[in-house]
VOTORRO-730875 format. One record per atom (N, C-alpha, C, O): chain; y, x, z; atom name; residue number from 1. Coordinates in steps of 0.001 Angstrom, whole numbers. Layout:
BEGIN
["A" [Y X Z] "CA" NUM],
...
END
This chain:
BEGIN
["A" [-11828 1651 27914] "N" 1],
["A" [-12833 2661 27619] "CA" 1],
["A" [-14060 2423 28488] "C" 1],
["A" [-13914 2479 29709] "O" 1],
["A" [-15359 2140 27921] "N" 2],
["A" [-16314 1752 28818] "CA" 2],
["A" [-17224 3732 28589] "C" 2],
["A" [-17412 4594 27731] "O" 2],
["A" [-17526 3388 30304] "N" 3],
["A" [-18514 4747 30589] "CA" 3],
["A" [-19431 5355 29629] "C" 3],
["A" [-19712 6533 29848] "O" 3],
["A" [-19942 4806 28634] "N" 4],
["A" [-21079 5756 27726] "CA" 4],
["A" [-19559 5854 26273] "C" 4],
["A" [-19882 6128 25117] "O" 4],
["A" [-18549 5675 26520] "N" 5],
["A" [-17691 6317 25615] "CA" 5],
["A" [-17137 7603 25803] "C" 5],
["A" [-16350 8078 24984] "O" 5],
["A" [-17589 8365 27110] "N" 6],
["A" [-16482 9751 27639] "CA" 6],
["A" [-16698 10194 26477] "C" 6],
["A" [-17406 9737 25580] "O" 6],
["A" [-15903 11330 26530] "N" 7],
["A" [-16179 12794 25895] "CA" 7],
["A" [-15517 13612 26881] "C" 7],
["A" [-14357 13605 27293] "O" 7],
["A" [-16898 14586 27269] "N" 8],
["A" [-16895 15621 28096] "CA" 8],
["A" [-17601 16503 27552] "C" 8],
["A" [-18639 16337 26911] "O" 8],
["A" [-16978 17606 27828] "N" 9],
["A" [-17779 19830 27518] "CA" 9],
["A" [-18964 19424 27659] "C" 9],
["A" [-19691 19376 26667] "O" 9],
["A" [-19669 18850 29541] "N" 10],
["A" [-20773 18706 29378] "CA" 10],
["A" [-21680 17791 29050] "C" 10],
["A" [-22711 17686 29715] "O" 10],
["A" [-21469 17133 28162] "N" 11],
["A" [-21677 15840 27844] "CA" 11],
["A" [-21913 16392 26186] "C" 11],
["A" [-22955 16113 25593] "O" 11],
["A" [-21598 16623 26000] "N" 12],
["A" [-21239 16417 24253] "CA" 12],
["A" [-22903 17210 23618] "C" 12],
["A" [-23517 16668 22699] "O" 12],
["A" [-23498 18719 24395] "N" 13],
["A" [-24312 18861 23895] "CA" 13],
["A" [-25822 18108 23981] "C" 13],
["A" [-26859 18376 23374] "O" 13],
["A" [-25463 16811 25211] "N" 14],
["A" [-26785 16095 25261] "CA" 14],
["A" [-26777 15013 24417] "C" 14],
["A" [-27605 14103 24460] "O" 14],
["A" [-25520 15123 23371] "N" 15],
["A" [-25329 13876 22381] "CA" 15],
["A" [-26110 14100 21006] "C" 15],
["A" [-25710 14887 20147] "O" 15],
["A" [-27306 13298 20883] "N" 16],
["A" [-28064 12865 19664] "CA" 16],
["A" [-27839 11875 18733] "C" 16],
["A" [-26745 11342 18920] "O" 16],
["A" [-28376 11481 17920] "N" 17],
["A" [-27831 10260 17264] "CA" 17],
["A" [-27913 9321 17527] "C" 17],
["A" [-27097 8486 17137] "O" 17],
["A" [-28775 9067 18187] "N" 18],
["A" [-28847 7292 18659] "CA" 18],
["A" [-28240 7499 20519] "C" 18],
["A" [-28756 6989 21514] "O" 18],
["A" [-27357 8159 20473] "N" 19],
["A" [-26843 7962 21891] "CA" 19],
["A" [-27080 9685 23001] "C" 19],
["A" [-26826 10815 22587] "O" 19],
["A" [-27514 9394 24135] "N" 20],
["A" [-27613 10655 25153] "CA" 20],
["A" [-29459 11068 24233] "C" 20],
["A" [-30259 10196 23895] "O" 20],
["A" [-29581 12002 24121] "N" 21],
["A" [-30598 12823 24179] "CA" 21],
["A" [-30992 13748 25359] "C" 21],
["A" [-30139 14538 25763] "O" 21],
["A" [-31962 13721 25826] "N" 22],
["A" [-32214 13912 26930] "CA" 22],
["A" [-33375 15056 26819] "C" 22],
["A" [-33653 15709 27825] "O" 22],
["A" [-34188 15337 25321] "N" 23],
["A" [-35238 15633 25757] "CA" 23],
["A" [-35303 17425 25935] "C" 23],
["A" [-36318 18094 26132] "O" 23],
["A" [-34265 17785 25832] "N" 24],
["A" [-34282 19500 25850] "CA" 24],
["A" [-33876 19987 27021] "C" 24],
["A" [-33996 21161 27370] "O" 24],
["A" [-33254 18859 27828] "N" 25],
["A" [-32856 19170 29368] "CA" 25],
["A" [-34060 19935 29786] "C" 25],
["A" [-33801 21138 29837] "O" 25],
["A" [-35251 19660 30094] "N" 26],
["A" [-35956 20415 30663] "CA" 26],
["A" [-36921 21791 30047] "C" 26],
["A" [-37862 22290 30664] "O" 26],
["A" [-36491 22175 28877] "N" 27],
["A" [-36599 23087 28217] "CA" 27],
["A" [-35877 24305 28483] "C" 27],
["A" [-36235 25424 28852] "O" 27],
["A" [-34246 23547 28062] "N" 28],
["A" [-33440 24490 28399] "CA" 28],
["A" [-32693 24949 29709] "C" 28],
["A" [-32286 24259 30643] "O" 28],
["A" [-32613 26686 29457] "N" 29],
["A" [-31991 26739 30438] "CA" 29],
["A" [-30469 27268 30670] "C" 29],
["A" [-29722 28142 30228] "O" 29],
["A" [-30455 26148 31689] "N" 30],
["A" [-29152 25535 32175] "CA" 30],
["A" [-28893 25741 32985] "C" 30],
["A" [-29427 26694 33553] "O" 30],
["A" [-27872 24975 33624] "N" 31],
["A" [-26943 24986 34704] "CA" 31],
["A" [-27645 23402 35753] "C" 31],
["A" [-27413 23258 36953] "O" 31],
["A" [-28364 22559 35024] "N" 32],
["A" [-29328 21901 35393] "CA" 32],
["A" [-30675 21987 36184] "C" 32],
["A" [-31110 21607 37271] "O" 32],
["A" [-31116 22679 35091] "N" 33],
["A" [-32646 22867 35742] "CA" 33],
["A" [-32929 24511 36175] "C" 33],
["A" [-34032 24991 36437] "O" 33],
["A" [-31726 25165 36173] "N" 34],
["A" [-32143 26809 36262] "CA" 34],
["A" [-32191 27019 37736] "C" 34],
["A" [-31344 26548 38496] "O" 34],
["A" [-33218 27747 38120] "N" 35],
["A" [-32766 28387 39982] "CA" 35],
["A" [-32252 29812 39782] "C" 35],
["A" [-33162 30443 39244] "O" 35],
["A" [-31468 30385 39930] "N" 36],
["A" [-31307 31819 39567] "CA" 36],
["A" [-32517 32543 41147] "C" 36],
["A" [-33130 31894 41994] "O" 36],
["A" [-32449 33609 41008] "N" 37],
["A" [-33403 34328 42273] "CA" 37],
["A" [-32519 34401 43267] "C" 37],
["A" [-33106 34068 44297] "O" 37],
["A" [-31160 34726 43532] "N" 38],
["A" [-30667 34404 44627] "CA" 38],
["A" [-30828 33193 45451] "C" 38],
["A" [-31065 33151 46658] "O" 38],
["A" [-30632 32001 44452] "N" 39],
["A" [-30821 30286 45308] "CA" 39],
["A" [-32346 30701 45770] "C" 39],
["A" [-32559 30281 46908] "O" 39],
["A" [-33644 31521 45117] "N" 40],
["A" [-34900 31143 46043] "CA" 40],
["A" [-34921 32512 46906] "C" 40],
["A" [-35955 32795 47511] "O" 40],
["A" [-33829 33342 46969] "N" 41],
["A" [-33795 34647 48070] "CA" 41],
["A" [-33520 33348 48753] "C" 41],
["A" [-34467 32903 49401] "O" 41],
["A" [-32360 32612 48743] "N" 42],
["A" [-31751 32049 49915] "CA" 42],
["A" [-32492 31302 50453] "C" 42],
["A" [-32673 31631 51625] "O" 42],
["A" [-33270 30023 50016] "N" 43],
["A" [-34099 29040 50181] "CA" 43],
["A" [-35483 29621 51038] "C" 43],
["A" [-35994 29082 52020] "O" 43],
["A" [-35898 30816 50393] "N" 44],
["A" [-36909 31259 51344] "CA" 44],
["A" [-36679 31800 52898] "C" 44],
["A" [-37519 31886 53794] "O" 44],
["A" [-35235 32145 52925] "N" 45],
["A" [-34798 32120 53773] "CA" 45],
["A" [-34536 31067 55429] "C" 45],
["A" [-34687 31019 56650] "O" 45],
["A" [-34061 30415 54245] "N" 46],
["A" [-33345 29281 55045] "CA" 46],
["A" [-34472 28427 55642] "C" 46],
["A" [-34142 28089 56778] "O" 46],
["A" [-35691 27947 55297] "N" 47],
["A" [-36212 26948 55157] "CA" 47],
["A" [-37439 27379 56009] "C" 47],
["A" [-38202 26488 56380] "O" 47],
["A" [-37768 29033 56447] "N" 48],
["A" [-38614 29167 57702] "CA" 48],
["A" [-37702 29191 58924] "C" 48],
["A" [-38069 28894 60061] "O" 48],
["A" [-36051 29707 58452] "N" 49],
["A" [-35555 29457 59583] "CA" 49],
["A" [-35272 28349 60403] "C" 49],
["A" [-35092 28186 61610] "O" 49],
["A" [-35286 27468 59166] "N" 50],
["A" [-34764 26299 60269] "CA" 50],
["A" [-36253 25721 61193] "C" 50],
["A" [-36258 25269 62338] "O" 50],
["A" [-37167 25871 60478] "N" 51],
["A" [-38652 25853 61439] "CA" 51],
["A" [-38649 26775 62667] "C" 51],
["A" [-38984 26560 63832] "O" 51],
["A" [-38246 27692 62151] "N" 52],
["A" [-38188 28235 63904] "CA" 52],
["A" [-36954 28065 64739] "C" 52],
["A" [-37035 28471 65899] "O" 52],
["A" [-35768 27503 64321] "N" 53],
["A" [-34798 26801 64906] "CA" 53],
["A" [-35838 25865 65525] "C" 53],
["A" [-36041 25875 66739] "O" 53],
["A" [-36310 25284 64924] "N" 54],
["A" [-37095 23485 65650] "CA" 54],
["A" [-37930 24097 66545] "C" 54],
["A" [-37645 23641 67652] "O" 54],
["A" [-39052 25110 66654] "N" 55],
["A" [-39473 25846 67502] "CA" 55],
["A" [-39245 25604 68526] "C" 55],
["A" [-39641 24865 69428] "O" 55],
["A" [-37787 27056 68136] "N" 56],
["A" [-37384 27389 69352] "CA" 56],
["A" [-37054 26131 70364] "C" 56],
["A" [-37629 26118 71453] "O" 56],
["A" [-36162 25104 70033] "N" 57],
["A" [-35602 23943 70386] "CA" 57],
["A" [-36626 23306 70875] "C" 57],
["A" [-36231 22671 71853] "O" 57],
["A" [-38128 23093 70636] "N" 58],
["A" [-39460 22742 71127] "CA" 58],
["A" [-39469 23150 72356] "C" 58],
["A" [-39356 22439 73355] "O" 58],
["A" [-39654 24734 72295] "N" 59],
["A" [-40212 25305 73291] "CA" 59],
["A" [-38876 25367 74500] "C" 59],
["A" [-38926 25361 75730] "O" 59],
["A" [-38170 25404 73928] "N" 60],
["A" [-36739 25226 75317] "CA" 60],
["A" [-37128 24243 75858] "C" 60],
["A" [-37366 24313 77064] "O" 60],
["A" [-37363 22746 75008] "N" 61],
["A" [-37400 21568 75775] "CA" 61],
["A" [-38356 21921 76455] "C" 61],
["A" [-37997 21985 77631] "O" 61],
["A" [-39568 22228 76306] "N" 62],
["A" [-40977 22271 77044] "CA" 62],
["A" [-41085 22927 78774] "C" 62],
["A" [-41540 22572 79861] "O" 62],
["A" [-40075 24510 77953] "N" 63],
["A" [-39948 25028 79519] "CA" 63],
["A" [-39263 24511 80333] "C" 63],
["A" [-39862 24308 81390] "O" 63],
["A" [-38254 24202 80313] "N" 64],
["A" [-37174 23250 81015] "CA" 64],
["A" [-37480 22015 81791] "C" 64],
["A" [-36973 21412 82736] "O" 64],
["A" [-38922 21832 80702] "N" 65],
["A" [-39487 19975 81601] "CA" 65],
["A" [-40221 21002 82412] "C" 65],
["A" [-39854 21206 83569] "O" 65],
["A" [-41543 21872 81737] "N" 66],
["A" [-42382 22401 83068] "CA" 66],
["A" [-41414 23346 84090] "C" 66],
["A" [-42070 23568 85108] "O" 66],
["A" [-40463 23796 84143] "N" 67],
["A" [-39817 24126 85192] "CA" 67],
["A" [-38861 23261 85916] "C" 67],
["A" [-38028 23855 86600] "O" 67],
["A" [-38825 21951 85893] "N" 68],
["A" [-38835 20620 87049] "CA" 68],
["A" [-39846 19964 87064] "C" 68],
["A" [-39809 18765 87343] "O" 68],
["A" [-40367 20259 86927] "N" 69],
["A" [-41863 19641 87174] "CA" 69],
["A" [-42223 18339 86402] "C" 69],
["A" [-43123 17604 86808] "O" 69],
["A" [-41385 18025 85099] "N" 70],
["A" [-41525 16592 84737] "CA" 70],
["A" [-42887 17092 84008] "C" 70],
["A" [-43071 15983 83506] "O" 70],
["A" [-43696 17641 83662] "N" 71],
["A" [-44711 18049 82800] "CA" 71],
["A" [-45765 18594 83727] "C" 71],
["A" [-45397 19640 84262] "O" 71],
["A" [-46967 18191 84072] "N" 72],
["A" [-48191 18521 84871] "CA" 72],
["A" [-49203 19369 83901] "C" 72],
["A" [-49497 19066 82745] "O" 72],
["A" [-49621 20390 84569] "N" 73],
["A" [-50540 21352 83403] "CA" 73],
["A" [-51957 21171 84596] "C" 73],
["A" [-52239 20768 85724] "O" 73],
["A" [-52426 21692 83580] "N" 74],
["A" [-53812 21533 83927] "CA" 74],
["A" [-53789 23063 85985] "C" 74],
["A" [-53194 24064 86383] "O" 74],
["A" [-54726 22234 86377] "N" 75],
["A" [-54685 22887 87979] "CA" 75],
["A" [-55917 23410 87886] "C" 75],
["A" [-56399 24028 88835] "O" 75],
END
């Protein structure tokens, strides 16, 4: 059995006549191309936090050097 022979659930509705049809994928919505509003609750979430994770992790390193003195500030 070679690979463009499966038959799969999700497979079967991207089947056209001359082979995979492809062109309604981005039309329809799916399980493909859909974001529901929770994935961009979450994403908006996630994605300033981890910036201020890096921040924070910035500014730790920073104080830590200027409090041994590896970092000279202006006198």
């Amino acid at each position: 059995m070679r690979f463009w022979d499966l038959r799969a659930p999700w497979l079967e509705p991207l089947r056209g006549l001359n082979g995979l049809d492809l062109s309604g994928v981005a039309t329809e919505i799916n399980a493909v191309n859909y974001v529901s509003s929770r994935s961009r609750l979450a994403t908006s979430h996630v994605v300033p936090g981890f910036f201020l994770f890096v921040g924070y992790l910035w500014h730790t390193g920073r104080a830590r050097a200027a409090a041994t003195i590896f970092e000279k500030g202006i006198d």
